[in-house]
N, C-alpha and C positions, 0 to 999 in steps of 0.2 A: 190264596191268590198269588201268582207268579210278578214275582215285578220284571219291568221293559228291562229288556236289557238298553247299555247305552251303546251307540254310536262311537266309535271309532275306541281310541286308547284311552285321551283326557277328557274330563267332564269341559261340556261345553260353557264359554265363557259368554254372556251378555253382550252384544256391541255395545259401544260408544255411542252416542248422539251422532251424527252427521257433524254438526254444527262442531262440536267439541273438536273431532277431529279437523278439522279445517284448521281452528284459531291453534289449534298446538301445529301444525305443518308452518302455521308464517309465523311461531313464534321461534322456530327451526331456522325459518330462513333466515330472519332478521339477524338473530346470535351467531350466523354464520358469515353472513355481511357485516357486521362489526370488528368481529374476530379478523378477516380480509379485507378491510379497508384502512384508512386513517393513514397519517406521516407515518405508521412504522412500518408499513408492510404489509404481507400477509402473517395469514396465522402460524401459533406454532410459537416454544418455550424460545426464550429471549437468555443471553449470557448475564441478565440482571445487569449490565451497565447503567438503564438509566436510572436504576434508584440509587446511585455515586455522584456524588459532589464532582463538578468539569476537573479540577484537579487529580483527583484518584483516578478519573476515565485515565487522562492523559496519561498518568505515570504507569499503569497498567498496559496502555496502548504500547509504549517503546519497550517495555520489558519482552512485552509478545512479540515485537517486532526484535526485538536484539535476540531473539534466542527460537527466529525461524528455522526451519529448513534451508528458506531461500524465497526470493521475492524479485519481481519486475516492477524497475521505478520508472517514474518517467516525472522529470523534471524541468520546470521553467522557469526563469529567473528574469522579470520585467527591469530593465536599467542596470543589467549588472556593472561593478568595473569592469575596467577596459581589459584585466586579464584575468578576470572573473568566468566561467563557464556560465555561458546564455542558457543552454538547453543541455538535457543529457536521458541518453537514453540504457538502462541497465539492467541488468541482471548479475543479481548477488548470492552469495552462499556463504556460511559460515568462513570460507576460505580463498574463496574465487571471487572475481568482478571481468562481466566482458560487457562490452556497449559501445557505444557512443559517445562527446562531449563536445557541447558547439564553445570555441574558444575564437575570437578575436576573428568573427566573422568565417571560422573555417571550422571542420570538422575532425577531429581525433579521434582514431581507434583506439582503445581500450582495453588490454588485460592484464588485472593482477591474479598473481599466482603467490597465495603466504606471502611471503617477502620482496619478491620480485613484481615488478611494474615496467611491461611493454604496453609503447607507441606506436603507431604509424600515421603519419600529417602526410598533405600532399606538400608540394613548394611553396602552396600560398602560404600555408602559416607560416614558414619559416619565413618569408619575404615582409609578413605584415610584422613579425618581431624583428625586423630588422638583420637578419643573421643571413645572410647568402652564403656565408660559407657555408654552414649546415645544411644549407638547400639544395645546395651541387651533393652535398655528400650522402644526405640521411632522404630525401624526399622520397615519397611513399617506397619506404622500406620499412620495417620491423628495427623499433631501438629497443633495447635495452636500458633504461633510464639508471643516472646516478642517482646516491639517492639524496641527492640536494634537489632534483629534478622532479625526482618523483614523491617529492615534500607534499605538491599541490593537489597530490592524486591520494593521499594517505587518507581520508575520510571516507573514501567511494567504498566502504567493506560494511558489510550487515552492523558489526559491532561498532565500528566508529561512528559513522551515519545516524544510528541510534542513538547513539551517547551527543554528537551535537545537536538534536533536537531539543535536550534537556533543558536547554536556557530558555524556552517558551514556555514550559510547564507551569514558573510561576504567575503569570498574566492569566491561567484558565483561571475561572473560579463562577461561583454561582452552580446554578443545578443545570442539565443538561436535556434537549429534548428529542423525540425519537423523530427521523426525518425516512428518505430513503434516498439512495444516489445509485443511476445504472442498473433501478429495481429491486437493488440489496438493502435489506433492514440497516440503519447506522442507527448511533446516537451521536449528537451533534455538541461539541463544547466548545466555549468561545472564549475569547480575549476580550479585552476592550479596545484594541487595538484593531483590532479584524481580524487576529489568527484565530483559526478553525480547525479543529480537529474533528475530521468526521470518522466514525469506527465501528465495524460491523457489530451489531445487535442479536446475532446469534453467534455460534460458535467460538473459537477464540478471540481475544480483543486485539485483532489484528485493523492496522488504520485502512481506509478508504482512498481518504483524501482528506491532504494539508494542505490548509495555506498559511504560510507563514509572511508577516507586515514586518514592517521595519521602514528601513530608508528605500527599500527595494522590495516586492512584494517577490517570494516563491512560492510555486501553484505544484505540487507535487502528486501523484496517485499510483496507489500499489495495489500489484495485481498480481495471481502466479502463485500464491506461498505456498509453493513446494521444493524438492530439493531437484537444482537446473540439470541436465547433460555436465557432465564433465567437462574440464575446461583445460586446455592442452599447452604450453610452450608454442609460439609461434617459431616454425623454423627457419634456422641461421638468419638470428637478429644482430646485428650490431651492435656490439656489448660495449656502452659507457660506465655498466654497473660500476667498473674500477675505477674509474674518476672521480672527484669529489666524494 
């Protein structure tokens, strides 16, 4: 006696129950709606920040940040001193700084090149420091700053900016939890003071958003970290460099 032959290539498999298939499809959904909801985010491998003590985040976060590409800050300073920068707005690179700086109700342009640090103020600044002679002479023009002048501008570089963050580190401590800010995974480390370091949860531990407390609260956020457009000499500045 001949046997059937079979139907198509593979031997035929038995369905499933109805029923069965059903409860594995929502047990599908469900692990998919966990995995995509919650403070971290959506799904998907995490840079392992938050299983690190707030402290290790923090000293991880400025390392990543001192040894970007390049980064967009944008900075706010609640009560500064009176010749303290209120606001500032920047773009940095290992070697370059162009932006912004609100000082003494007026606003500063901003570029350093390496060593070199040009200005341009309108008259008001020079008028609210008192200096009219400088205002007849230098008002929105391109300076060249001495460098006793350009003292106060010596932080605004990837690497220096970085490095005075350091003094908050010791205040993180405790474990840290995952949140999300602007939609991006962070993990969140705190002070007890109120500084906050919030620091993206995927890819590198590059920060988010800081706040830093004190006598004076700053609310800072970075965005961009890639390396900017090239950053040029402003032409025929007004060279104080040789003074002071």
């Amino acid at each position: 006696m001949r046997a059937r032959p079979r139907h198509g290539l593979f031997p035929r498999v038995p369905r499933a129950p109805r029923a069965l298939l059903v409860l594995g499809l929502l047990v599908t959904l469900a692990a998919a709606a966990c995995d995509g909801g919650g403070g971290g985010g959506g799904g998907g491998a995490t840079n392992g920040l938050e299983r690190l003590p707030a402290g290790e985040v923090g000293t991880r976060t400025l390392t990543a940040l001192r040894t970007a590409p390049g980064v967009h800050l944008v900075g706010a300073v609640s009560d500064p001193r009176s010749d303290a920068p209120a606001q500032f707005d920047l773009v940095m690179s290992p070697t370059t700084t162009r932006g912004t700086v609100e000082e003494y109700d007026q606003e500063t342009q901003l570029v350093k090149i390496k060593g070199d640090t040009y200005v341009r103020r309108a008259r008001g600044y020079y008028t609210a420091t008192g200096d009219d002679a400088a205002a007849s002479l230098l008002a929105d023009r391109w300076v060249r700053l001495a460098a006793t002048d350009a003292a106060k501008y010596s932080y605004f570089t990837l690497e220096r900016y970085s490095d005075s963050l350091r003094g908050y580190l010791a205040g993180l401590a405790g474990g840290v939890r995952q949140d999300t800010v602007d939609g991006a995974r962070v993990v969140r480390a705190t002070a007890s003071d109120g500084t906050t370091f919030d620091v993206a949860n995927t890819g590198p531990a590059y920060p988010v958003r800081i706040t830093l407390a004190g006598a004076s609260t700053t609310r800072l956020t970075f965005t961009e970290f890639r390396a900017p457009a090239a950053a040029t000499p402003p032409s025929s500045p007004v060279d104080l460099s040789t003074i002071g």
